[in-house]
Backbone and ligand atoms as CSV (ligand in chain L), in Angstrom:
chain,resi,resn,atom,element,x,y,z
A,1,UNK,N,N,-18.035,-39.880,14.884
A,1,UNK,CA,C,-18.422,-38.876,13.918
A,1,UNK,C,C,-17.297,-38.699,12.896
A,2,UNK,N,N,-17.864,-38.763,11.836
A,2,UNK,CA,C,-16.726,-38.051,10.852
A,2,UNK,C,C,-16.831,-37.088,10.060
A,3,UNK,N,N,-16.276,-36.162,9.339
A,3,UNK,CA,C,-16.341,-35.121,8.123
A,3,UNK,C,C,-15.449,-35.070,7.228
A,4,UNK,N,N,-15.689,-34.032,6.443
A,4,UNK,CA,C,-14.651,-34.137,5.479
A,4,UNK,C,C,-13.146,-33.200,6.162
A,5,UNK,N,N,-13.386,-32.648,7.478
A,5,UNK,CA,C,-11.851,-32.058,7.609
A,5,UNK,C,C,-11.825,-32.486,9.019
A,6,UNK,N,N,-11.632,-34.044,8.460
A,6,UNK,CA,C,-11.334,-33.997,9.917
A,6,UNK,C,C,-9.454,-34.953,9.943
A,7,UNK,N,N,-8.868,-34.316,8.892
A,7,UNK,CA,C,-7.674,-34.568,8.720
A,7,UNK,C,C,-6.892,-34.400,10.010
A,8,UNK,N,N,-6.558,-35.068,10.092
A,8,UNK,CA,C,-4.961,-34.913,11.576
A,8,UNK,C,C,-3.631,-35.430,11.371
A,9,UNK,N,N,-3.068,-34.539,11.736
A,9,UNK,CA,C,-1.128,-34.848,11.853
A,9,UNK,C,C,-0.812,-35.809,12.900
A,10,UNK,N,N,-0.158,-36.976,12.780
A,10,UNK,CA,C,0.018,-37.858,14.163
A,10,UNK,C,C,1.701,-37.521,13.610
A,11,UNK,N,N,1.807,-36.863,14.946
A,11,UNK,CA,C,3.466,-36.644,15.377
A,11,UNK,C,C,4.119,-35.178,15.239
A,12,UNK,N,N,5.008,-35.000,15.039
A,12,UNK,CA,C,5.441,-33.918,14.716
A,12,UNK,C,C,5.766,-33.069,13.245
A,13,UNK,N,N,5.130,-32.365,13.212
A,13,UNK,CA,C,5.257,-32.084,11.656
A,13,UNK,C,C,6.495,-31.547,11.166
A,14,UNK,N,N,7.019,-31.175,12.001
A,14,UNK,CA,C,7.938,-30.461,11.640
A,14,UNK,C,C,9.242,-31.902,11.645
A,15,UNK,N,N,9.026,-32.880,11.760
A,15,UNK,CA,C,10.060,-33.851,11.354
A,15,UNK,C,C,9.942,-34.440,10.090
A,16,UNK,N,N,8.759,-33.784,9.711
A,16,UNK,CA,C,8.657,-34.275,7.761
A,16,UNK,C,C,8.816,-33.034,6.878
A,17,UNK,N,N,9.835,-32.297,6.862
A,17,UNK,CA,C,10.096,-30.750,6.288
A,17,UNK,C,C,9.842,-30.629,5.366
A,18,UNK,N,N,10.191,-32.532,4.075
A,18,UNK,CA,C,9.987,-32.032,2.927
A,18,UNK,C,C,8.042,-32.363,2.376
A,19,UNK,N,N,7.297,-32.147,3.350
A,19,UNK,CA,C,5.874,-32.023,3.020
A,19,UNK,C,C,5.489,-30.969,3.293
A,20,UNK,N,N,6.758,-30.046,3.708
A,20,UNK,CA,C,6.096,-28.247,3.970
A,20,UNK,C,C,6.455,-27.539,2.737
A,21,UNK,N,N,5.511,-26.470,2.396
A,21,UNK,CA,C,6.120,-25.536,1.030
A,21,UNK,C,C,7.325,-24.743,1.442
A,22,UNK,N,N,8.162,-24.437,1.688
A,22,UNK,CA,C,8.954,-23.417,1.695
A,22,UNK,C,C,8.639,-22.721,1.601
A,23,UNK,N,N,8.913,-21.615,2.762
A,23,UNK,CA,C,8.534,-19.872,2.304
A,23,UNK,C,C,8.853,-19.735,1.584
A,24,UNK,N,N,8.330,-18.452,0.874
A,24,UNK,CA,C,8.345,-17.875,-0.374
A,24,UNK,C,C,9.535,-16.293,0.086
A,25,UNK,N,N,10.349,-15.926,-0.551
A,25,UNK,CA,C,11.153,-15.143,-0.047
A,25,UNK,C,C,11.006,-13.994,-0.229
A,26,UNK,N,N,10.010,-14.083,-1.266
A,26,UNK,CA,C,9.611,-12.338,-1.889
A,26,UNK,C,C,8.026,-12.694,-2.008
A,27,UNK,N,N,7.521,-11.636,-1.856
A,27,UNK,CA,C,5.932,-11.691,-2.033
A,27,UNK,C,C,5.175,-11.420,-3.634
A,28,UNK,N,N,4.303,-12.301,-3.419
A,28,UNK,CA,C,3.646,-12.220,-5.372
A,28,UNK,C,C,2.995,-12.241,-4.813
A,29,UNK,N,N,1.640,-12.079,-4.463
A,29,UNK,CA,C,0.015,-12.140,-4.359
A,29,UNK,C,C,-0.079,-10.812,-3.743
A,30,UNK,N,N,-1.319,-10.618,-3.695
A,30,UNK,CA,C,-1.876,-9.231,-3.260
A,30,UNK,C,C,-2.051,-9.332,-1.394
A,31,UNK,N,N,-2.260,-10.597,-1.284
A,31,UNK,CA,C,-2.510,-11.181,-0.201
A,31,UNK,C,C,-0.785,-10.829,0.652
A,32,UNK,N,N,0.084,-11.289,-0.250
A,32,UNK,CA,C,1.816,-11.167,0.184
A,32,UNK,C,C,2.063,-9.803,0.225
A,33,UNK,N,N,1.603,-9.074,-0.975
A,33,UNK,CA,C,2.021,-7.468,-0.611
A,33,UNK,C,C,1.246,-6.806,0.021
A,34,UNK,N,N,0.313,-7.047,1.171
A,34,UNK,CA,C,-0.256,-6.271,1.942
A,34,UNK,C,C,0.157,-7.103,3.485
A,35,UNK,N,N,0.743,-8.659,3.204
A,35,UNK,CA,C,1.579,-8.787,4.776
A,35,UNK,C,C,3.021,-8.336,4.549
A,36,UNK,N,N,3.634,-8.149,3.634
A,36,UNK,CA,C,4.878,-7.394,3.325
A,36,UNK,C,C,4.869,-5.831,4.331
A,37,UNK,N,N,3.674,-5.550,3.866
A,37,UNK,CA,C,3.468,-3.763,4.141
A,37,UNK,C,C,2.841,-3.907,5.577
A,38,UNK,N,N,2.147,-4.900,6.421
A,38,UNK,CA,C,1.784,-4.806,7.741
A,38,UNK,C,C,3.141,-5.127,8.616
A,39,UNK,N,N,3.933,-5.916,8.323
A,39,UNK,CA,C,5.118,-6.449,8.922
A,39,UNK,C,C,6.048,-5.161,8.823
A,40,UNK,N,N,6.323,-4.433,7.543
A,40,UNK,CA,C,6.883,-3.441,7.712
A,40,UNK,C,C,6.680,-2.433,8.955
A,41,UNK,N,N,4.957,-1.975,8.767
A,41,UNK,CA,C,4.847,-1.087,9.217
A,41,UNK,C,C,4.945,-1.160,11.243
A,42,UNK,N,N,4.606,-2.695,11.351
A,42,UNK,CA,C,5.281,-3.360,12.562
A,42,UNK,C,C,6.114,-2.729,13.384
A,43,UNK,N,N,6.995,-3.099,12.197
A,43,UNK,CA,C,8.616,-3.118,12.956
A,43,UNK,C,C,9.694,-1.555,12.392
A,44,UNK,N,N,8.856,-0.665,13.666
A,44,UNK,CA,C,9.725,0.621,13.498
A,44,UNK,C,C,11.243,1.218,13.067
A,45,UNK,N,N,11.747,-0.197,13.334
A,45,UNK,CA,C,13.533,0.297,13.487
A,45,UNK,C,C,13.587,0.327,11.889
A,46,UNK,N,N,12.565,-0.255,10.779
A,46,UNK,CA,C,13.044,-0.174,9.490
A,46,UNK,C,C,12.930,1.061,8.629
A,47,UNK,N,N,11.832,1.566,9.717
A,47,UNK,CA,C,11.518,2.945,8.504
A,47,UNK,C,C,11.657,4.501,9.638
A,48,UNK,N,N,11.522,4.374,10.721
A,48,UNK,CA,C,11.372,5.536,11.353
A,48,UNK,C,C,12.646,6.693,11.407
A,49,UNK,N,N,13.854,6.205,11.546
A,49,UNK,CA,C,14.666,6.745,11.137
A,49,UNK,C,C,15.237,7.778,9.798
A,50,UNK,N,N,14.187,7.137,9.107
A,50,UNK,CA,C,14.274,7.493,7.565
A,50,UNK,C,C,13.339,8.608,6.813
A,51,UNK,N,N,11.921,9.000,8.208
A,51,UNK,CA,C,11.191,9.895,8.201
A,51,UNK,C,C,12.331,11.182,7.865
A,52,UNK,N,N,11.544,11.595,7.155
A,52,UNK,CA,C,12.023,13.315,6.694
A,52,UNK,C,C,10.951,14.220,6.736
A,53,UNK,N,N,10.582,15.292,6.919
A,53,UNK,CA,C,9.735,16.247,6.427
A,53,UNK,C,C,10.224,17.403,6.440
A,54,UNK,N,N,9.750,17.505,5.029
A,54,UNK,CA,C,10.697,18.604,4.058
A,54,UNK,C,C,9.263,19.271,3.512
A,55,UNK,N,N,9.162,20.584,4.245
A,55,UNK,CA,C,7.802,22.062,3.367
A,55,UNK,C,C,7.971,22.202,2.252
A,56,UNK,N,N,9.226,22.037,1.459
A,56,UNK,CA,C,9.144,22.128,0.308
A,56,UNK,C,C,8.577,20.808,-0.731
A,57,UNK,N,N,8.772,19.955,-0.268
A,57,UNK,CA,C,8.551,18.586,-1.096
A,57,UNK,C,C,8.058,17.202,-0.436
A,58,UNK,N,N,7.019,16.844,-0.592
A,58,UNK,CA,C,6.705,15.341,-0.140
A,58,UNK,C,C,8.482,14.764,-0.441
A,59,UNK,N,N,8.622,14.012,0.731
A,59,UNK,CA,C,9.431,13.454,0.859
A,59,UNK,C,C,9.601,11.619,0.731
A,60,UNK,N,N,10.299,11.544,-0.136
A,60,UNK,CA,C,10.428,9.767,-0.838
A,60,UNK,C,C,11.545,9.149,-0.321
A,61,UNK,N,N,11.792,7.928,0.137
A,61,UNK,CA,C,12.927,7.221,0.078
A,61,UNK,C,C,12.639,5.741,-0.186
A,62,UNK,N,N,13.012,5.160,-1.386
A,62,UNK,CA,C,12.881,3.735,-1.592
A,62,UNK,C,C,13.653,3.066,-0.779
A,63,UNK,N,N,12.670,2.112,-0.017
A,63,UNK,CA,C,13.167,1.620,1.264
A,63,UNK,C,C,13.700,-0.226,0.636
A,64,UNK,N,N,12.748,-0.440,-0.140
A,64,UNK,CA,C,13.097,-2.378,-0.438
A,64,UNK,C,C,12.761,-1.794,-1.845
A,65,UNK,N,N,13.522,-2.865,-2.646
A,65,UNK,CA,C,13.204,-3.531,-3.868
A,65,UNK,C,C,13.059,-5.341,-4.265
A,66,UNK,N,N,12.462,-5.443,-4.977
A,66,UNK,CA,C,12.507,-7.166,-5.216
A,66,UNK,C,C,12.225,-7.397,-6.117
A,67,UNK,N,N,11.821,-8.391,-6.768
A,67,UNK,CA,C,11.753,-9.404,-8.297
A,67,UNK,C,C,10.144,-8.324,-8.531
A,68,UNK,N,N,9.595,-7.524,-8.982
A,68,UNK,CA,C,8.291,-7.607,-9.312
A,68,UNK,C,C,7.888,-5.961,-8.676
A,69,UNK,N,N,8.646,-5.803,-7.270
A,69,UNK,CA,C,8.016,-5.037,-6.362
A,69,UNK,C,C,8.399,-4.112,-5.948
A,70,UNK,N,N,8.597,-2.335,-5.880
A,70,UNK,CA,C,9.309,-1.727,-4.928
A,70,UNK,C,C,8.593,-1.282,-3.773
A,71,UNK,N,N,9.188,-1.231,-2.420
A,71,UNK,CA,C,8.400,-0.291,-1.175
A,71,UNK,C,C,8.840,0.830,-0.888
A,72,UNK,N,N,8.067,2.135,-1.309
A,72,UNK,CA,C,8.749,3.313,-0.915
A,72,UNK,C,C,7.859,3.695,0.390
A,73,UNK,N,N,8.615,4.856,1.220
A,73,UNK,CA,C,8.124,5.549,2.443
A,73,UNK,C,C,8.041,6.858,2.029
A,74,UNK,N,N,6.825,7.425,2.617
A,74,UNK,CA,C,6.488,8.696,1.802
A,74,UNK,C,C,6.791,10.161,3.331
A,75,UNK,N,N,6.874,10.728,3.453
A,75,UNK,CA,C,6.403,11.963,4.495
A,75,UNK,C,C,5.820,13.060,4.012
A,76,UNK,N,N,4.901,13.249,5.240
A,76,UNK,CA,C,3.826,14.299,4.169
A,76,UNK,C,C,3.888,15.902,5.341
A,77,UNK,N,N,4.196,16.644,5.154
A,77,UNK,CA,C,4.033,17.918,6.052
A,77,UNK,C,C,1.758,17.902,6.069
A,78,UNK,N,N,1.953,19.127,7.038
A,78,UNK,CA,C,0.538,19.340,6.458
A,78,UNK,C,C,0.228,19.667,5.014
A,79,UNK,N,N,-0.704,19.906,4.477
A,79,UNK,CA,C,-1.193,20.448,3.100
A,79,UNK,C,C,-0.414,19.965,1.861
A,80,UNK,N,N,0.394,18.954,2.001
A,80,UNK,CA,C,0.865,18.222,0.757
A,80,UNK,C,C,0.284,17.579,0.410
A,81,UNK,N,N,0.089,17.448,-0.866
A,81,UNK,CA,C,-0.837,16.451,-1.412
A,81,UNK,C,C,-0.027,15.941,-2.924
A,82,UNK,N,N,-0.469,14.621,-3.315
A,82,UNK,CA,C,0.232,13.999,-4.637
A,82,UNK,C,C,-0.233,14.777,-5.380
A,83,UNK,N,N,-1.741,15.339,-6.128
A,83,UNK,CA,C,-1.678,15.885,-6.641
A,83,UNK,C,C,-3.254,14.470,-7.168
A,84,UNK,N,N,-4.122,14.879,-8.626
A,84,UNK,CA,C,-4.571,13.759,-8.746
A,84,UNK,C,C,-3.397,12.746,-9.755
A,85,UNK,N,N,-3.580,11.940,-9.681
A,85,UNK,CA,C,-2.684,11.025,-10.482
A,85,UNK,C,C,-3.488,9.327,-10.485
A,86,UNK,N,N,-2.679,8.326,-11.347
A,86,UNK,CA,C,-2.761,7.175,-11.358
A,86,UNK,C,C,-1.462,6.257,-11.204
A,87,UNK,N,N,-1.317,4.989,-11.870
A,87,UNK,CA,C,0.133,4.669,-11.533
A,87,UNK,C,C,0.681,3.634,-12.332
A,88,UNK,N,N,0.087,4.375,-13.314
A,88,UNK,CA,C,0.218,3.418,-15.153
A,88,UNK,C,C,-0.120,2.283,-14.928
A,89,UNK,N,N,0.973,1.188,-15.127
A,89,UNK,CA,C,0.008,0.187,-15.207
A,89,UNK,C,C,0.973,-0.764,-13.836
A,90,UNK,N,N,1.233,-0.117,-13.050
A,90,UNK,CA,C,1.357,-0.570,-11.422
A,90,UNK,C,C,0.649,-0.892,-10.686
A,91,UNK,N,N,0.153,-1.654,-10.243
A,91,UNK,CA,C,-1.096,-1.962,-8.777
A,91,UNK,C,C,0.113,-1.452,-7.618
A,92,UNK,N,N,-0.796,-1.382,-6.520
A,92,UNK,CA,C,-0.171,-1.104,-5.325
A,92,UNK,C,C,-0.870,-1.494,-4.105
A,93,UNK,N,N,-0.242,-1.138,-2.927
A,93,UNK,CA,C,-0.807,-1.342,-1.818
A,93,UNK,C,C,-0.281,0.151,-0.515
A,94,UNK,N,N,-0.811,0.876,-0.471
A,94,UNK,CA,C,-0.876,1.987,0.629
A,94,UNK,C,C,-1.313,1.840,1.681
A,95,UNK,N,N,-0.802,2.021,2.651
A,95,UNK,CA,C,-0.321,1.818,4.334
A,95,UNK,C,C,-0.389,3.182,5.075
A,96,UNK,N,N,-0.903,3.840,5.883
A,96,UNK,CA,C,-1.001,5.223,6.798
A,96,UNK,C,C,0.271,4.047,7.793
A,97,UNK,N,N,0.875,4.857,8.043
A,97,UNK,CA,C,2.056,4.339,9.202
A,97,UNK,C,C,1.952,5.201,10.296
A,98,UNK,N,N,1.951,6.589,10.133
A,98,UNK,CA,C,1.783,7.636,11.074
A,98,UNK,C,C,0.710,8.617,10.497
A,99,UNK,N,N,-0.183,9.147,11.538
A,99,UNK,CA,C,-1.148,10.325,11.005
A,99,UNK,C,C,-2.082,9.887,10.166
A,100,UNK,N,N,-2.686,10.984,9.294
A,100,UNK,CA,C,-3.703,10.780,9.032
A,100,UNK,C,C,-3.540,11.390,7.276
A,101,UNK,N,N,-4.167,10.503,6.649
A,101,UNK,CA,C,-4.080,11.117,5.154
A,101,UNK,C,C,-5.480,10.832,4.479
A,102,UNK,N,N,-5.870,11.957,3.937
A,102,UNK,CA,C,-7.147,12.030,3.252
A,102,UNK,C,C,-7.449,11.063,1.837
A,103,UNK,N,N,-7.813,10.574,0.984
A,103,UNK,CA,C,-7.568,10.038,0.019
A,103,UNK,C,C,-9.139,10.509,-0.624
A,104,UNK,N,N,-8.613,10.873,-2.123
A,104,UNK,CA,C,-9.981,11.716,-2.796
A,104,UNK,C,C,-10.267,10.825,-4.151
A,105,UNK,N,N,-11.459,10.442,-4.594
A,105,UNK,CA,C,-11.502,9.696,-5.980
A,105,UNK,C,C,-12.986,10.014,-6.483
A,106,UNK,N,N,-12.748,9.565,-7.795
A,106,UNK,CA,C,-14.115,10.084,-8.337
A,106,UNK,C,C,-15.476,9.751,-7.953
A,107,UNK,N,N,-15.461,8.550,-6.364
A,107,UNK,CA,C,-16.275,7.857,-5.945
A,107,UNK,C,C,-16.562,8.625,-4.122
A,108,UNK,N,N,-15.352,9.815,-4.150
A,108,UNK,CA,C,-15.573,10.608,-2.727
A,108,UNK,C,C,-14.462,10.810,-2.117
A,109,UNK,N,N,-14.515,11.109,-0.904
A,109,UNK,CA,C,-13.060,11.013,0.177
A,109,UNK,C,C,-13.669,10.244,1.032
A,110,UNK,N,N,-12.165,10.034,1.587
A,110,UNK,CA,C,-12.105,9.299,2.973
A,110,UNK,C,C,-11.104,9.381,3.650
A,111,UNK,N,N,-10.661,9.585,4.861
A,111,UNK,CA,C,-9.819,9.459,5.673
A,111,UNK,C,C,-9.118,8.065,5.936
A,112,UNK,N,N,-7.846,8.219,5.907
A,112,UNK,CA,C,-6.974,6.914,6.285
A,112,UNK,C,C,-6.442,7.217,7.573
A,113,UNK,N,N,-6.960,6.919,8.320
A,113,UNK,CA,C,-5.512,7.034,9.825
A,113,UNK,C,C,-4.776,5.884,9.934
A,114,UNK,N,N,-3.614,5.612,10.696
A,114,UNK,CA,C,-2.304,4.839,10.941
A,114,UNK,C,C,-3.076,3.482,10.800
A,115,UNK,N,N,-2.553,2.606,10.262
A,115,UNK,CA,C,-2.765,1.297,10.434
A,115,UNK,C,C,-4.421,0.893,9.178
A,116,UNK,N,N,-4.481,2.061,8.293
A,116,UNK,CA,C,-5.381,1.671,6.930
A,116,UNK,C,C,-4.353,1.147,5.989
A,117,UNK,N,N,-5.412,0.231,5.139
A,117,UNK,CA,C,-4.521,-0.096,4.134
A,117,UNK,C,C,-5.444,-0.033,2.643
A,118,UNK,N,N,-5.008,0.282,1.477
A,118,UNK,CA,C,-5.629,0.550,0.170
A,118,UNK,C,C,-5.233,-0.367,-0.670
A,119,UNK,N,N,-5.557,-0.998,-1.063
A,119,UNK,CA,C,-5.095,-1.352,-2.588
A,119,UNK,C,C,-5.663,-1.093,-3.713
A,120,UNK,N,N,-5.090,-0.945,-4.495
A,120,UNK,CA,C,-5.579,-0.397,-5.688
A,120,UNK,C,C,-4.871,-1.176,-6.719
A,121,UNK,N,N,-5.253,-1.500,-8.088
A,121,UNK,CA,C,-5.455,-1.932,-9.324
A,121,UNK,C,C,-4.790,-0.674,-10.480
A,122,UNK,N,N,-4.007,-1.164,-11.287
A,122,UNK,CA,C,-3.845,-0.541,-12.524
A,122,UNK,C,C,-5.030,0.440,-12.865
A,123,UNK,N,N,-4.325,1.974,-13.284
A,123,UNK,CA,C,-5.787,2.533,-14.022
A,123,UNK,C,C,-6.051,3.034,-12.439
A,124,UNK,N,N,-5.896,2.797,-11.571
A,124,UNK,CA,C,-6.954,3.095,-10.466
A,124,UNK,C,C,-6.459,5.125,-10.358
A,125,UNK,N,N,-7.367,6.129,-10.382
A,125,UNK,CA,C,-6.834,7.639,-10.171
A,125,UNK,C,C,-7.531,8.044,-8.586
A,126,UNK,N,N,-6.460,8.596,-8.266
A,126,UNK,CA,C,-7.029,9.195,-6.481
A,126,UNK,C,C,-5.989,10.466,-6.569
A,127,UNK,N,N,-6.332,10.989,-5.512
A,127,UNK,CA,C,-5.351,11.988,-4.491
A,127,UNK,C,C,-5.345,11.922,-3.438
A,128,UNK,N,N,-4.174,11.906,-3.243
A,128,UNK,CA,C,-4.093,11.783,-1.796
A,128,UNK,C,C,-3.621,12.554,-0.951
A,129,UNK,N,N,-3.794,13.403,0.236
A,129,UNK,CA,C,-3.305,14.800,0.382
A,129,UNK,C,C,-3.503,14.586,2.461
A,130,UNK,N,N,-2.407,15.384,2.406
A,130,UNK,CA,C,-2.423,15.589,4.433
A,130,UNK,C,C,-3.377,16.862,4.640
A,131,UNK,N,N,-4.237,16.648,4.809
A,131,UNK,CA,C,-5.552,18.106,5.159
A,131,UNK,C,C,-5.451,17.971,7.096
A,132,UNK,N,N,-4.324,17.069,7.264
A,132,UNK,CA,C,-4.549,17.438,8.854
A,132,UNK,C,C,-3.655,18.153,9.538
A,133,UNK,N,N,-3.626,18.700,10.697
A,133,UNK,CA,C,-2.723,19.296,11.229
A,133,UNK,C,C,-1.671,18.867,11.600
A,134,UNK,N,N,-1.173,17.418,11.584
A,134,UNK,CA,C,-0.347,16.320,11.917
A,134,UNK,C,C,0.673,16.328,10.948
A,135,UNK,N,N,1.742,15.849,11.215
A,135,UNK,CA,C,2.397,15.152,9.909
A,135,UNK,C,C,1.684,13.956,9.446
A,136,UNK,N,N,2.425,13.310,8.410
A,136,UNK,CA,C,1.888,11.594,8.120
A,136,UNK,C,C,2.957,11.096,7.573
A,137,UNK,N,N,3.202,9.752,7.655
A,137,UNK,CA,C,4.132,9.181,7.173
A,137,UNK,C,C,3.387,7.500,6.326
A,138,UNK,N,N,3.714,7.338,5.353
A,138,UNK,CA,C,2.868,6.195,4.589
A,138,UNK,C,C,3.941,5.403,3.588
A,139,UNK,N,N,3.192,4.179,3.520
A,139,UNK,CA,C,4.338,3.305,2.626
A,139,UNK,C,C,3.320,3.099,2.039
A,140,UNK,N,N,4.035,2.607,0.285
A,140,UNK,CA,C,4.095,2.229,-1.198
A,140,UNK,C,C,4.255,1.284,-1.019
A,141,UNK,N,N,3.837,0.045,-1.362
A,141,UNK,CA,C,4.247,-1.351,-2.537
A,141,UNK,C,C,3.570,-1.163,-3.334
A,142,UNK,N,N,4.689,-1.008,-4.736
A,142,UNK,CA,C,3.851,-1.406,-6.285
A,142,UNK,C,C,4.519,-2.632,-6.787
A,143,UNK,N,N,3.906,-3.076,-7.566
A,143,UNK,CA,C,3.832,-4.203,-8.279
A,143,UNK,C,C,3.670,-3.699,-9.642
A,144,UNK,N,N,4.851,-4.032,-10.960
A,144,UNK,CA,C,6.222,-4.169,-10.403
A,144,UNK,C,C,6.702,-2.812,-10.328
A,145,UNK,N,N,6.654,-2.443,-9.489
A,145,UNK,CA,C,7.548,-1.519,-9.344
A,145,UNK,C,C,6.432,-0.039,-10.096
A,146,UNK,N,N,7.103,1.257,-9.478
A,146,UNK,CA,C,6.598,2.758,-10.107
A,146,UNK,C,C,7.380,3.006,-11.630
A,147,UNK,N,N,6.896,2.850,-12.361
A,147,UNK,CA,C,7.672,3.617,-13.720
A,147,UNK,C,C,7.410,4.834,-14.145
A,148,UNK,N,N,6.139,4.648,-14.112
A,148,UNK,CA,C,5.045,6.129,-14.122
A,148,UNK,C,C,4.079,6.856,-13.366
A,149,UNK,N,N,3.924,8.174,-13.236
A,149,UNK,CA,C,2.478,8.496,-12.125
A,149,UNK,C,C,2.206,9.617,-13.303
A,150,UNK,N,N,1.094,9.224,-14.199
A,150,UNK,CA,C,0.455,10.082,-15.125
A,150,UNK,C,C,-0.197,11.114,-14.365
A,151,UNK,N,N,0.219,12.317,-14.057
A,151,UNK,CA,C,-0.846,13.392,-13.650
A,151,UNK,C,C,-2.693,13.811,-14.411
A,152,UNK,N,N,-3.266,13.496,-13.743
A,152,UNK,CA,C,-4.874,14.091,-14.074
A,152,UNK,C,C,-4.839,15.671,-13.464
A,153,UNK,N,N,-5.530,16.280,-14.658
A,153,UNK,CA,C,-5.562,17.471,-14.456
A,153,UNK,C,C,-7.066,18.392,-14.765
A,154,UNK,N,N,-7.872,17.348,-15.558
A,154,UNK,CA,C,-9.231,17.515,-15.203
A,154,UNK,C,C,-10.041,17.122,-14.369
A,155,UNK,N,N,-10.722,17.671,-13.669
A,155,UNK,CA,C,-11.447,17.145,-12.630
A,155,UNK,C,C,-12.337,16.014,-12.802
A,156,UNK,N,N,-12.345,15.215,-11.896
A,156,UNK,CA,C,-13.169,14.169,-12.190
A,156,UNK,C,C,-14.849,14.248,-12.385
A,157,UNK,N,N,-15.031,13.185,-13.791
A,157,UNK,CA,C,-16.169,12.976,-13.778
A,157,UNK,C,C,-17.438,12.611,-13.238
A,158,UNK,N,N,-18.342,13.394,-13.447
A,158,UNK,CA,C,-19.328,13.119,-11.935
A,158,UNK,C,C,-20.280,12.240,-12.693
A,159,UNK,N,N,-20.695,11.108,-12.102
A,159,UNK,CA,C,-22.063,9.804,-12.614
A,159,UNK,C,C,-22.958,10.607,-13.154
A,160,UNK,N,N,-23.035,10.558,-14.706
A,160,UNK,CA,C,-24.273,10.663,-15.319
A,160,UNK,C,C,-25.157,9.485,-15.423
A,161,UNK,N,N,-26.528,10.342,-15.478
A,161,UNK,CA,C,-27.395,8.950,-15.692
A,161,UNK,C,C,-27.541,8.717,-17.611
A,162,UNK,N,N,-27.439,7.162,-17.862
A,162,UNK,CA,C,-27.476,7.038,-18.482
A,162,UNK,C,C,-28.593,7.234,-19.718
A,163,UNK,N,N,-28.359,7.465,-21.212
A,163,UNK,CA,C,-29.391,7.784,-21.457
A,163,UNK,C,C,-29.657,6.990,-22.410
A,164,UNK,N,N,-30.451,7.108,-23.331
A,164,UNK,CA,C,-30.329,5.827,-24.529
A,164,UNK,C,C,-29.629,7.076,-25.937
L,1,FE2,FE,FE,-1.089,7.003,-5.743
């Protein structure tokens, strides 16, 4: 029988190194910044220490930076919330690490518990807020990087039907 994948390695591959790509050392794809942010959220010894929760203020600490990308760690008491906002012209990727965080958009809510992940697109507006009795703790990757978080302060628009 044959097909088209029926490709095979005879020997060891790893004795022909230069037919492998080289890892990539920093992540570019959307695909890279959401195993960036699962590997993080993995491996506790990188961020748990660094939890804060502070009643007065969502709590930030930029944990990595790279060519394109920063990862911040957020802590949320109960009843903190971002507020609505967007994230200019940043894409990102959001991670629940601990607890539970609500996320609100002009399309509804939904609950994130530990181990959700979001991505979102330039332009994209949400809120995101701890409505639970828990703390929460959540990581950021933007692409490149946060410069801006434009606050929305009108409420979002609800689907009209169109008319002529
Ligand atoms: Fe956001």
């Amino acid at each position: 029988m044959n097909s088209d994948n029926d490709l095979q390695i005879a020997g060891d591959i790893l004795e022909v190194p230069h037919l492998l790509q080289p890892p990539r050392e920093h992540p570019a794809t959307v695909a890279e910044f959401v195993g960036l942010a699962r590997s993080i959220a993995a491996d506790r010894a990188q961020w748990a220490h660094l939890v804060r929760y502070d009643a007065t203020t969502r709590w930030y600490h930029r944990l990595r930076t790279g060519p394109g990308y920063e990862v911040w760690l957020l802590s949320w008491v109960p009843g903190q919330s971002s507020g609505r906002h967007d994230h200019g012209r940043s894409s990102g990727v959001l991670t629940v690490l601990e607890g539970t965080l609500t996320e609100r958009t002009g399309r509804g809510t939904r609950a994130l518990a530990a181990g959700a992940q979001r991505v979102f697109a330039p332009g994209y507006v949400h809120e995101v807020v701890n409505d639970a009795l828990e703390p929460a703790v959540s990581l950021h990757v933007y692409h490149p990087g946060l410069s801006e978080m434009p606050m929305h302060t009108s409420p979002y628009c609800e689907a009209r039907p169109v008319t002529a």
